[in-house]
Steps between C-alpha positions, in 0.01 A plus 500: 500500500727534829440291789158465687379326755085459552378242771138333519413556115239250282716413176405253256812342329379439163683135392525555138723767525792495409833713534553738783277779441198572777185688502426721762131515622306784681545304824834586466500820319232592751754509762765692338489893403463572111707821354555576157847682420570555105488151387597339842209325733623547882400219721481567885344363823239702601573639834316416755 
């Protein structure tokens, strides 16, 4: 994933996890334009 910036999100940071890996919730993802391309997911902002 490149780089993204979202402001004024809820998150929950989950303590027993470990590593570097995140989840992405539909707070987030709700924000963002979905497009499938082959076998590639394409993240945007939506436009406002």
């Amino acid at each position: 994933m490149g780089p993204l910036t979202l402001y004024d999100l809820s998150v929950f940071i989950n303590p027993a996890a470990d590593g570097e890996e995140i989840l992405v919730g539909m707070n987030a993802l709700g924000r963002l334009e979905l497009r499938q391309k082959d076998r590639q997911l394409l993240l945007r902002p939506l436009q406002e």
